[in-house]
C-alpha positions as CSV (number, residue, x, y, z in Angstrom):
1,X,0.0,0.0,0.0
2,X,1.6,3.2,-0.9
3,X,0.2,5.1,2.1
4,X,2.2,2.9,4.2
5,X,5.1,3.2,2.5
6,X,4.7,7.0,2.4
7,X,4.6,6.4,6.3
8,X,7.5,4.2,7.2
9,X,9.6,6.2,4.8
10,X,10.8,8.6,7.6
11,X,11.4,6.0,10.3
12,X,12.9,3.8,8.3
13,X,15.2,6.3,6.8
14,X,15.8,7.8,10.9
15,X,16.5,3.9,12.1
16,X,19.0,3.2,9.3
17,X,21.1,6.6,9.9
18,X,21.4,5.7,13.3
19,X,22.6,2.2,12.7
20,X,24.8,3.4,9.7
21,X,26.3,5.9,12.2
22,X,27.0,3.1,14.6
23,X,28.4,0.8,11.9
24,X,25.9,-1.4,12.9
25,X,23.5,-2.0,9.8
26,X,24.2,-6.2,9.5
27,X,22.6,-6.6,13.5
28,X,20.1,-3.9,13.3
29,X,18.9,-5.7,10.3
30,X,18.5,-8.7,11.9
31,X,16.9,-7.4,14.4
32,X,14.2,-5.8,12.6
33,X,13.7,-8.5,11.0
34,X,12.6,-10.8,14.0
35,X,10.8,-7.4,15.1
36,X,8.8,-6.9,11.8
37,X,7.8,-11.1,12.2
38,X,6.7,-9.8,15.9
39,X,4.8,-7.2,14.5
40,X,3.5,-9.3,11.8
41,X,2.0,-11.9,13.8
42,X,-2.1,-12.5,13.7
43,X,-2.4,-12.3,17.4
44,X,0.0,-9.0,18.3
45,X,-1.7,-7.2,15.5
46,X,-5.1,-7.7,17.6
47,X,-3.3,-6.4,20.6
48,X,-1.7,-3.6,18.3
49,X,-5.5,-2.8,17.4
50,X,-7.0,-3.1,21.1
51,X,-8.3,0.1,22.7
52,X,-8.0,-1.5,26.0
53,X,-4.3,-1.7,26.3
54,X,-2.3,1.1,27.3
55,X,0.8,2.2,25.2
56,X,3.3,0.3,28.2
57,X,1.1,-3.1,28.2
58,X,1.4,-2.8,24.3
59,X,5.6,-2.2,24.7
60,X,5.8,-4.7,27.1
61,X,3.8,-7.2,25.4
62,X,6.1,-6.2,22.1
63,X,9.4,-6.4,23.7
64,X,8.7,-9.8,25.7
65,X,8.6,-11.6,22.4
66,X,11.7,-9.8,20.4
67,X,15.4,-11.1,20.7
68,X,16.7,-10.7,24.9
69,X,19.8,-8.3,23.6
70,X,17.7,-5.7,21.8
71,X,19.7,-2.3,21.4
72,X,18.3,0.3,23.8
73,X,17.9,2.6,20.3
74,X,15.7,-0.1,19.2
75,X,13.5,0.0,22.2
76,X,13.4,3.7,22.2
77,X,12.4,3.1,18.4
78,X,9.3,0.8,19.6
79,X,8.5,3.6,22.0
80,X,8.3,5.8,19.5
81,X,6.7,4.0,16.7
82,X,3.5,3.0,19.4
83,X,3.4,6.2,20.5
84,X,2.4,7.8,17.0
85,X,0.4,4.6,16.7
86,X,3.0,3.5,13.8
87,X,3.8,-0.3,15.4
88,X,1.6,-1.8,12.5
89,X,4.2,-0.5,10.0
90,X,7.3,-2.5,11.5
91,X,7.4,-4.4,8.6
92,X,7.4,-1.5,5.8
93,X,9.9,0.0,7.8
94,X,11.6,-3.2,8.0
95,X,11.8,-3.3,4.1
96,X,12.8,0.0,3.5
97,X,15.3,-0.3,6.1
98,X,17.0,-3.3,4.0
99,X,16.6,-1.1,0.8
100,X,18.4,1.4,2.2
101,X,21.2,-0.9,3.3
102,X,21.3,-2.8,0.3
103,X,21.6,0.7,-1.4
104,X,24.7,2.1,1.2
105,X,26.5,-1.6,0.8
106,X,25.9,-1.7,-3.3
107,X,23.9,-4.8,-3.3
108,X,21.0,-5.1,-5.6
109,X,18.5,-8.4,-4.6
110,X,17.5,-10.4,-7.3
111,X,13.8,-12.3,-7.3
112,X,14.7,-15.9,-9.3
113,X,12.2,-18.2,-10.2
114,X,12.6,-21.5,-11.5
115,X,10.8,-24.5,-12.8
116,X,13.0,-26.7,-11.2
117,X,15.5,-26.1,-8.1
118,X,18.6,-25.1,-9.1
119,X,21.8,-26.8,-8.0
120,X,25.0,-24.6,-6.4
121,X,26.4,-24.7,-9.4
122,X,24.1,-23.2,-11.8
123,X,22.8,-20.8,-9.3
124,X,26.4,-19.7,-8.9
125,X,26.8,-19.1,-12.1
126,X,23.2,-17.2,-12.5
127,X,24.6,-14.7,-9.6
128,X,28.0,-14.2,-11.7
129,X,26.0,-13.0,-14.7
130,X,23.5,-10.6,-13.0
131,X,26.9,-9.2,-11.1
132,X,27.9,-8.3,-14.3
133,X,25.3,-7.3,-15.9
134,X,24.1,-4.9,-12.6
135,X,27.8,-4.4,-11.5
136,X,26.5,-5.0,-8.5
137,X,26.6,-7.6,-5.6
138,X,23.8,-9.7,-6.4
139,X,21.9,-10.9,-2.6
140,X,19.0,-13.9,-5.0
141,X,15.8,-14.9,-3.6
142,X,15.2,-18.1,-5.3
143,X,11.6,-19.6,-5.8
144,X,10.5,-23.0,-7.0
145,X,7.3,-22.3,-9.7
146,X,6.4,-25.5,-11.9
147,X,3.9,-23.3,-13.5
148,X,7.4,-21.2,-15.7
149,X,7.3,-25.2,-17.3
150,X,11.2,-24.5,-17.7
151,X,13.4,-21.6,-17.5
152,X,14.1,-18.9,-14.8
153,X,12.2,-15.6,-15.1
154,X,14.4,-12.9,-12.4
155,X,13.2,-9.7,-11.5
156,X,16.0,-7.0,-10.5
157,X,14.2,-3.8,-9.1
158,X,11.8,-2.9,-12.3
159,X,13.8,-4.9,-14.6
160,X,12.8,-8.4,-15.4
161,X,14.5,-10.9,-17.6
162,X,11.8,-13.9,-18.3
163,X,13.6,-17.0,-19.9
164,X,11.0,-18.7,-19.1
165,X,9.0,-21.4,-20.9
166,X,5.6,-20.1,-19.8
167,X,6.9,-16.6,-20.9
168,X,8.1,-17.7,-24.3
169,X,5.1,-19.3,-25.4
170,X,3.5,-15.9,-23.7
171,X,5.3,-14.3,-26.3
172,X,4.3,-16.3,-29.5
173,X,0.8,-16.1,-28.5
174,X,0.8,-12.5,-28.1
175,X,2.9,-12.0,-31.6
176,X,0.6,-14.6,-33.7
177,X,-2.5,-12.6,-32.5
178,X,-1.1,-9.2,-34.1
């Protein structure tokens, strides 16, 4: 939802300059990470939601089920985010946190799908040509889809690169209609 991301922009953009200026962007990113599943969760977003709990109960509640050696800038950060009644957004926040990081460290993350699960190898090898075609640390998210039939199909930011079966065939359809 782009109202949400509208939101989180500024606190995700506030959290990461704090944990770039303590040189610790690789730990704060895991941490919001098991925060933004926290936050994520069926039953805390009820709680989130509930009138009847006070801001405290609701931080308290929170910070019980995050990691024991949370940062006291990421409990401030809690704080802050339930008292503008942002807590809801931990995991837009969360994402534009790792955009920003994956921007500062030049890493680009690449979405592969494939009809069949790749080996070390060939996914290896996949990685080495999107470095070099991005010139740019490639971090891939790979996803098993038998519906592609055969192929990958990788989406890098806007661009996507379909070598796909399902997406040729797409492709001849679309041209033997015109």
């Amino acid at each position: 939802m782009a109202e949400n991301a509208t939101l989180a922009r500024p606190y995700a953009q506030a959290v990461f300059d704090l944990a770039d200026k303590g040189g610790v962007l690789a730990r704060w990113s895991e941490a919001l990470a098991s925060m933004a599943r926290v936050a994520s969760h069926p039953e805390m977003r009820a709680w989130i939601a509930n009138p009847k709990l006070s801001p405290r109960q609701v931080y308290d509640l929170f910070i019980s089920l995050c990691p024991e050696d949370l940062p006291a800038e990421l409990r401030n950060f809690v704080r802050l985010l339930i008292a503008n009644d942002r807590l809801s957004l931990f995991a837009e926040i969360r994402e534009q946190f790792i955009e920003l990081k994956n921007r500062r460290e030049g890493v680009v993350e690449a979405e592969i799908r494939t009809a069949f699960r790749l080996d070390n190898a060939q996914l290896s090898a996949l990685v080495a040509d999107l470095e070099r075609r991005f010139k740019r640390r490639v971090q891939p998210r790979v996803a098993v889809e038998k519906e592609l039939i055969g192929g990958v199909r990788i989406a890098v930011g806007d661009e996507v690169i379909d070598g796909s079966v399902r997406g040729k065939l797409e492709e001849m359809a679309a041209a033997l209609k015109t």
